[in-house]
GUKE-555858 format. One record per residue (C-alpha): x, z, y; residue in three letters. Coordinates in steps of 0.02 Angstrom, whole numbers, plus 50000, padded with zeros to 5 digits. Layout:
residues N
XZYALA ...
This chain:
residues 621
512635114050844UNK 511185106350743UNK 511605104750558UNK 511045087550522UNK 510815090450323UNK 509575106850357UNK 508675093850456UNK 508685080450313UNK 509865065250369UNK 511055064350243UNK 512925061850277UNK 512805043950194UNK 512275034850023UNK 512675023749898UNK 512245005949888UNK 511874997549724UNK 513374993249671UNK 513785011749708UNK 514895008649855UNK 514955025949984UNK 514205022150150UNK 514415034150284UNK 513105037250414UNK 513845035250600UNK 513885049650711UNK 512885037050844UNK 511705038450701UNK 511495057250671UNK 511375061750864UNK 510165047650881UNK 508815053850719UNK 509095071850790UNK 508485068750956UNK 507115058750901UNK 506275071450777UNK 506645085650934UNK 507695096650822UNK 508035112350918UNK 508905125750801UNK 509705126750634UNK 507935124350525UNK 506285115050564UNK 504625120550579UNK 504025130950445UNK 502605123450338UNK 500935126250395UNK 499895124650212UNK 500175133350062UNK 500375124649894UNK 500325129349728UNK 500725119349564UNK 501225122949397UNK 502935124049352UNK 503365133049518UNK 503135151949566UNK 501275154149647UNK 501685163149832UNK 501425178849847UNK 500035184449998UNK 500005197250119UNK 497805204850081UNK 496665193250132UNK 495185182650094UNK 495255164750008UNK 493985153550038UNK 493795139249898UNK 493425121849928UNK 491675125349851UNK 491365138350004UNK 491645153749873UNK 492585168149918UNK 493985178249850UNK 495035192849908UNK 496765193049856UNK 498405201949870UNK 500075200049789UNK 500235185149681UNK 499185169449702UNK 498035168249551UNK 498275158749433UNK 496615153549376UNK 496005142649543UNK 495375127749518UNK 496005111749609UNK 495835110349765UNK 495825112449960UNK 495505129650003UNK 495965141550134UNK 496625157350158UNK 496385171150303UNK 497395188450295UNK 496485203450338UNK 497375207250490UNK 496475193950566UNK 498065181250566UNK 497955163250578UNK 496745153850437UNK 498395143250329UNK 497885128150224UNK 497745133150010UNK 498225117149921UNK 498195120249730UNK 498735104449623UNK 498865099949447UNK 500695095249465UNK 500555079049375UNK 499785063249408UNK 498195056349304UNK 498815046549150UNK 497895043948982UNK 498965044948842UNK 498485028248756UNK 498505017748913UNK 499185000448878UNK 498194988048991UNK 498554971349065UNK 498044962249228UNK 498324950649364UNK 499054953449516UNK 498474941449649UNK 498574941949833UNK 497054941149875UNK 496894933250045UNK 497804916749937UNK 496504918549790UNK 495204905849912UNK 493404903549792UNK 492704885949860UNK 491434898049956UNK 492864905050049UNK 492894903250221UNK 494704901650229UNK 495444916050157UNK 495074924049982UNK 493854938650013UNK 492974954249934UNK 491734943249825UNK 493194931849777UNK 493884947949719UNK 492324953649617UNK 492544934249530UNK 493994936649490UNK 493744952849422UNK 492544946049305UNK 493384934249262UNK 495034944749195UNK 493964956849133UNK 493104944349002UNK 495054937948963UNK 495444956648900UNK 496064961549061UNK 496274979149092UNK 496554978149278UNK 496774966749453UNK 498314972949554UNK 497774965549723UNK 499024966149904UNK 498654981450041UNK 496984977950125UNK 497124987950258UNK 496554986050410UNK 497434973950564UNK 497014977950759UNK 495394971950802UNK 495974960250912UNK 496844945050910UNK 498054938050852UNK 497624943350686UNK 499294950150594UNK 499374941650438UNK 500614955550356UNK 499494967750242UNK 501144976250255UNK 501134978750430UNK 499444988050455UNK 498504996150627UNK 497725008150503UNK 498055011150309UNK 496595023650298UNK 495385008850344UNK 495144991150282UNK 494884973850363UNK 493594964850384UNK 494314949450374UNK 493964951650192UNK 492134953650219UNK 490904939850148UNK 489764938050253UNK 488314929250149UNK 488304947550068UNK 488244956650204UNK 486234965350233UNK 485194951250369UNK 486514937450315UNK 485024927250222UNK 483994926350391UNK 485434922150512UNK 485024906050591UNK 486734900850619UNK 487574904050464UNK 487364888050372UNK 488444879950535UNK 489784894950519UNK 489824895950317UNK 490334875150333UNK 491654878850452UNK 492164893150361UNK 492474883450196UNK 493304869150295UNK 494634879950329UNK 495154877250160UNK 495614861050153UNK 497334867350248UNK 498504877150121UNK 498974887950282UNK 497814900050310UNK 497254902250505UNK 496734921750504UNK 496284922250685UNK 494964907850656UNK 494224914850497UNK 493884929550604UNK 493204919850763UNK 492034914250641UNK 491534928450526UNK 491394940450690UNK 490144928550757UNK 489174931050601UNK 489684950350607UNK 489204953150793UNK 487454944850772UNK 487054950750597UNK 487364970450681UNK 486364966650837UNK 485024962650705UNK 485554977150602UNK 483864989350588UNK 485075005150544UNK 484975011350333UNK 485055027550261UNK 486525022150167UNK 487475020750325UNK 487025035450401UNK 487845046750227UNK 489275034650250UNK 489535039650421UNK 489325058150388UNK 490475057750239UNK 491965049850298UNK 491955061650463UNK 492975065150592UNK 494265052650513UNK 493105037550531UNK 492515043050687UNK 494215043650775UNK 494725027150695UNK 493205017150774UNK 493295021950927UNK 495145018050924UNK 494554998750906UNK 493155001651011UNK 494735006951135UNK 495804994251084UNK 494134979851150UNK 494174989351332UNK 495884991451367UNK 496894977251250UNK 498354984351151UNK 499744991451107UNK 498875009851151UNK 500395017151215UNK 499855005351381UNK 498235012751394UNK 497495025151536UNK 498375041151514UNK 496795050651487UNK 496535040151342UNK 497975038951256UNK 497795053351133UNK 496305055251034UNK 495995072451084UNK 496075068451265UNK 494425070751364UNK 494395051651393UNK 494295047151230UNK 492635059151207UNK 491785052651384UNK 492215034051316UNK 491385037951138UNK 489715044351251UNK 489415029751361UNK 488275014851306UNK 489505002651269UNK 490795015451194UNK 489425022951060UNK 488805005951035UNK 490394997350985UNK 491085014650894UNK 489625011050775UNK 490014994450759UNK 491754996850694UNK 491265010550589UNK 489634997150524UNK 491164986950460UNK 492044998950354UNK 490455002050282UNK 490204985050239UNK 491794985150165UNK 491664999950059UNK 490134992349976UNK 490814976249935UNK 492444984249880UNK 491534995649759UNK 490584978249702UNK 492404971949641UNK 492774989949577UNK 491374987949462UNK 491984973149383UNK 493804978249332UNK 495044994049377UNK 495564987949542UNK 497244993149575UNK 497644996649761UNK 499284994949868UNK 499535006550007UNK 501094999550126UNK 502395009450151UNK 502045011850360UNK 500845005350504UNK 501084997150649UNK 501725009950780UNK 500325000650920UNK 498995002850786UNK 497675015550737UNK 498895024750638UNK 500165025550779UNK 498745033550913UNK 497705043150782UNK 499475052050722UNK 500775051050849UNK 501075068250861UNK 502055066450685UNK 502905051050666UNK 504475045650747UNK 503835030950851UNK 505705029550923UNK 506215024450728UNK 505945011550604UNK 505995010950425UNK 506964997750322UNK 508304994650207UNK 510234993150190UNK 511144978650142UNK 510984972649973UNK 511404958649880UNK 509544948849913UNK 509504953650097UNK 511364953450144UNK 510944957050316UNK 509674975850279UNK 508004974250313UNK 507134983150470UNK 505294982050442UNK 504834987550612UNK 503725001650543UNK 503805019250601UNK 504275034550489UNK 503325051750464UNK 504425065450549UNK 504515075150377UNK 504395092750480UNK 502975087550598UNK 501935078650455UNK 502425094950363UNK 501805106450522UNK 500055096850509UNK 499755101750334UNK 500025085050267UNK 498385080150325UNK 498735060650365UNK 499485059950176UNK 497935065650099UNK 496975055150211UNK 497935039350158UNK 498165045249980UNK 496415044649974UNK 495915028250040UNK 497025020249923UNK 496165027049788UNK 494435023049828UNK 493515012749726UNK 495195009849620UNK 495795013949455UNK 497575013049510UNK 498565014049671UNK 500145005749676UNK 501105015049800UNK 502375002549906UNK 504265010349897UNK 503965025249819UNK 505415032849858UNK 504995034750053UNK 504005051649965UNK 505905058549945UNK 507025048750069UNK 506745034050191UNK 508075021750278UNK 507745026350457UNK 508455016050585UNK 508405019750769UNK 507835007850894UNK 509034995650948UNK 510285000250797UNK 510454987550652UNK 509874992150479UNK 511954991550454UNK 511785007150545UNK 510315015850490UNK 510265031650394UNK 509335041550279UNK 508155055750297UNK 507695067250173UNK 505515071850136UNK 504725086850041UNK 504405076749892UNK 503895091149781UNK 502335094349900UNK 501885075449937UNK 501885072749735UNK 500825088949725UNK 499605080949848UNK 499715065149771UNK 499275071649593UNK 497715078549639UNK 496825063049735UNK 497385053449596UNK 496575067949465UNK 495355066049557UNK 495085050849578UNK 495425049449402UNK 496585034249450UNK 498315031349378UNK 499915029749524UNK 501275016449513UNK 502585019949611UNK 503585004349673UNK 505485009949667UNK 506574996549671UNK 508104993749758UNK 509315008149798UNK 508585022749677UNK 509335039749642UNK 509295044149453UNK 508505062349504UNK 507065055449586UNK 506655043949452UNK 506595059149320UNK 505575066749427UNK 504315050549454UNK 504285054249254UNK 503835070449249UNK 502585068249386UNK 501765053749283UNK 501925041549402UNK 502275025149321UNK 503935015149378UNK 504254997449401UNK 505054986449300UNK 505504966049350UNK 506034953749233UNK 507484946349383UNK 508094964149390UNK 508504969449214UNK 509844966349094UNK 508884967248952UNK 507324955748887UNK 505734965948878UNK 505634964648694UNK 507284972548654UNK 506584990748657UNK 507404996248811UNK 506114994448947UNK 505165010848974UNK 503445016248902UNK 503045024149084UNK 503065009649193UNK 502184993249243UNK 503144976849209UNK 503174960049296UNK 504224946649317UNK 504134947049514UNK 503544951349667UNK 503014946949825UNK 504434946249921UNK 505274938149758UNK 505584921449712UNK 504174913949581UNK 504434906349403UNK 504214891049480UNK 505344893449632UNK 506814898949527UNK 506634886549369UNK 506534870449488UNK 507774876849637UNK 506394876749760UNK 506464892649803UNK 508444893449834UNK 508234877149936UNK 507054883750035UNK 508074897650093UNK 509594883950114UNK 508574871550224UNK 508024884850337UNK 509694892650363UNK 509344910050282UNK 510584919850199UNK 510794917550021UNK 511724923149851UNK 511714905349774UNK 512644914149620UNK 511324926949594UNK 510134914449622UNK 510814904949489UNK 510894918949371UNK 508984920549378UNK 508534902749312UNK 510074907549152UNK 509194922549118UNK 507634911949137UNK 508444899849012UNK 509404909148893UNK 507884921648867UNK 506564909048817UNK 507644898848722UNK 507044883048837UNK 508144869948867UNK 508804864949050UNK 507474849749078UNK 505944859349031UNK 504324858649105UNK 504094872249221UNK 502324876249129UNK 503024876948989UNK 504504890349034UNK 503094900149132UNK 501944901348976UNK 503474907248884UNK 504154921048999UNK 502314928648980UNK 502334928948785UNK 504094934648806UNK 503314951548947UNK 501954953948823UNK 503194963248710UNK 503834975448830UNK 503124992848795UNK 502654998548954UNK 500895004348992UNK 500504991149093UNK 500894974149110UNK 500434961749272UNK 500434942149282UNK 500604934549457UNK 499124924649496UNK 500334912449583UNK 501224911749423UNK 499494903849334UNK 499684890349454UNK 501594886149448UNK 501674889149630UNK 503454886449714UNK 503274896949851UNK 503454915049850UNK 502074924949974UNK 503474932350104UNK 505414927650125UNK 506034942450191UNK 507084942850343UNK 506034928350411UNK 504814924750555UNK 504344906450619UNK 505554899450480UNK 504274904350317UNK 502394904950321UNK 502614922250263UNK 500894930650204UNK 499904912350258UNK 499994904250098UNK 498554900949995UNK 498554897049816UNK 498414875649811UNK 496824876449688UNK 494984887049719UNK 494924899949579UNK 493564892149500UNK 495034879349450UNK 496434891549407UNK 494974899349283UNK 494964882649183UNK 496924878649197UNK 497974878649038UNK 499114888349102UNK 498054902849162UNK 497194903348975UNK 499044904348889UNK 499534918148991UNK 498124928748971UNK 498164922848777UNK 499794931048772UNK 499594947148862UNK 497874949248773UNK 498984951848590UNK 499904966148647UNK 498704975048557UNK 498754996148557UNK 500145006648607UNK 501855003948484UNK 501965021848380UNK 503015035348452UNK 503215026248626UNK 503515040048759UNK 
């Protein structure tokens, strides 16, 4: 019989009020078959890696070749002296060429940082040049903008890319690929040949009359901007620029454009596709890529991204961008085709009950297979650990514990009976240290909700900064206790605004539509609120807002974000989880053009505050 454990699904967990949970049998059998588990162990690993603090392997005689193309013959013990790295290594005996990852062991992380920043999503943030959504030069404003406040930094929502065709999935949580981005964010007045496009004075107007509806209408802000795209490339004389883009990004790129190229021939989800095209090694896929239209609209896709990547290193310029990278993709997406031969498309990921989401939460997102992603040499991590650091000078990495367990949940189960399933965290943090050296980008790692102390020491010592949220702790962020290592907020997302908790809107939202609620706990948030601030019961909601800020700008973590949504006193949170038709989740823009929120009070007090925090307090660790 299979041991489950060997195989990582644990026997059950604790919830957060440290209740025992046991994971069904239904459960167990159900994972098991899913990730093909035939015999006690799973597949061995198919890289090397080597960090400090563990033993270097020792090697049979052979030949490494580094990264740099130099060779080395070894035997016995690894060396210690090799620099950072991808390498490879070949025995002598002509065996199989194995994967040589050698890490730093610990994530990038100056000393003295102590930064502040804004953390806006960005398809809300609409400029009044917009054309209905908030987009890459909205982004480089606002960048500016914070910058010349004393910001440190813009924490900005996943931009990853959606199918390429419609409707347009407004989730940036719920990606087709998170190695790519979407154009959606694209402005097109800055993209090469915009100035001579005859009709873009007619599409720019109906672009920016989009705004006049709070709601924002993603699948006609791309009608419009892919009529501008689609001409602007037919015009497009080719650049040299393009051409190094093309051969840098590689195989990777390549594979992901003709996915959409795919997904315009035969509609989606992929797994309905021609069987000779439904893996991207199949010889379809490579007699697709060849013909006219196939090449044609490969290179189109692939023209976007590199439109993208220019604009997004515009922003970058402007202020340390601080990236998101989602948690999963869309099993009919890019991700799902391009990598289905290690994740468990049978599976989603979620949550288990807890005391905001009584009910779990399933987020319909396929999980890695730990052993398969392990079998591949972790290649798809490395790819998306790189894209989110691109151009960034953080990456906020979405429920950072899915690097040691995630909440699987087989299809047709309810998160009530989903289970967990160990990872091999020690070599997904080596990976992620060295991108981020690399990249010479800092990591926060999002771990809220049910956390086990272990993994959080070893966030720590890996340098990856934690999370810390005003609703969720017991203590006020000037009382000492908060950590030095971690980035502090008052909210989230998919939690309920300043606003929405000091005037009840957000609780009556959730009442008038029906949704489950903890009216207690809810209740507890505007006391804290209160009784933290020293406000009294009828103040103005500015004014509490203004004060929770001056209160966060004494907590002595390294960094320290504002919500955007905050500066405005908005009532509505982005996304009401557990929701689909009943909240306008991801669709809501901010009810002012930034050019307003830059001249609001409000905006100007917060940033006063945060701006005072000054250096970092002596002996903070």
């Amino acid at each position: 019989m299979t041991d489950a454990v060997r195989w990582g699904i644990e026997p059950g967990y604790h919830d957060v009020a440290g209740q025992w949970h046991d994971t069904p049998t239904a459960t167990t059998d159900a994972i098991l078959a899913i990730m093909g588990a035939e015999g006690d162990d799973p597949p061995p690993p198919a890289a090397i890696i080597a960090a400090p603090g563990r033993p270097h392997p020792h090697l049979v005689p052979g030949q490494l070749t580094l990264e740099d193309g130099t060779t080395v013959d070894v035997a016995g013990d690894l060396p210690y002296d090799l620099p950072l790295g991808y390498h490879r290594f070949r025995p002598f005996d002509d065996g199989a060429e194995t994967p040589l990852i050698v890490g730093p062991g610990r994530c990038y992380l100056p000393d003295d940082l102590r930064l502040w920043g804004w953390a806006a999503q960005l398809y809300a943030a609409r400029s009044r040049a917009s054309w209905g959504m908030g987009d890459l030069a909205d982004l480089r404003r606002l960048g500016q903008w914070s910058a010349a406040q004393g910001a440190g930094f813009a924490l900005i929502n996943p931009l990853h890319a959606a199918l390429p065709v419609g409707p347009q999935q407004p989730s940036p949580y719920f990606a087709s690929s998170r190695s790519f981005h979407s154009p959606l964010y694209l402005r097109i007045e800055e993209v090469p040949g915009a100035r001579d496009l005859p009709d873009l004075a007619s599409l720019a107007a109906a672009g920016q009359a989009l705004n006049a509806d709070r709601l924002i209408d993603r699948d006609e802000v791309w009608r419009l901007k892919s009529a501008a795209l689609e001409e602007l490339f037919d015009r497009f004389p080719g650049d040299a620029a393009f051409e190094r883009y093309l051969a840098d990004q590689g195989e990777a790129l390549a594979r992901y454009a003709v996915f959409c190229a795919l997904c315009e021939e035969y509609g989606v989800p992929w797994e309905k596709w021609p069987v000779e095209v439904r893996r991207p090694d199949a010889e379809g896929v490579a007699s697709f890529a060849a013909t006219p239209t196939g090449a044609r609209r490969s290179r189109y896709h692939a023209w976007l991204q590199w439109l993208f990547d220019r604009q997004l290193a515009a922003a970058g310029e402007t202020i340390g961008l601080v990236q998101d990278l989602a948690i999963g993709a869309d099993a009919g997406g890019a991700d799902g085709w391009t990598w289905q031969d290690c994740i468990a498309l049978d599976a989603r990921v979620g949550a288990p009950p807890d005391e905001f989401n009584p009910d779990g939460q399933n987020w319909g997102l396929p999980p890695f297979d730990p052993w398969r992603l392990r079998a591949q040499g972790y290649r798809p991590f490395i790819e998306l650990a790189r894209a989110g650091l691109r151009h960034a000078g953080g990456m906020r990495f979405d429920h950072v514990m899915g690097l040691f367990r995630l909440f699987w949940i087989p299809e047709g189960a309810t998160p009530a009976e989903g289970a967990y399933v160990r990872y091999p965290a020690g070599d997904l943090l080596d990976i992620l240290a060295l991108e981020s050296q690399r990249a010479q980008a800092f990591v926060v790692g999002e771990d809220l909700g049910t956390v086990e102390p272990s993994c959080r020491t070893e966030l720590a010592e890996r340098r990856v900064l934690s999370y810390r949220l005003l609703w969720f702790e017991s203590t006020p962020p000037d009382g000492g206790e908060w950590p030095r290592q971690a980035l502090a907020a008052v909210t989230t997302h998919d939690l309920p605004t300043v606003a929405g908790v000091w005037t009840g809107a957000d609780l009556a939202a959730r009442q008038e539509r029906g949704l489950p609620t903890n009216t207690e706990s809810e209740r507890a948030l505007r006391d804290k609120l209160r009784r933290w601030t020293d406000v009294r019961d009828d103040e103005p909601v500015e004014e509490v807002i203004a004060r929770v800020y001056r209160l966060l700008a004494a907590a002595p973590c390294a960094l320290v974000a504002a919500a955007l949504d905050d500066a405005v006193a908005v009532a509505e949170r982005p996304n009401m989880p557990g929701t689909a038709d009943e909240w306008p989740n991801w669709r809501i823009a901010l009810p002012v053009p930034v050019e307003e929120i830059e001249r609001r009070p409000l905006a100007a007090s917060i940033a006063a505050a945060l701006s005072g925090r000054g250096g970092p307090p002596s002996g903070s660790t």
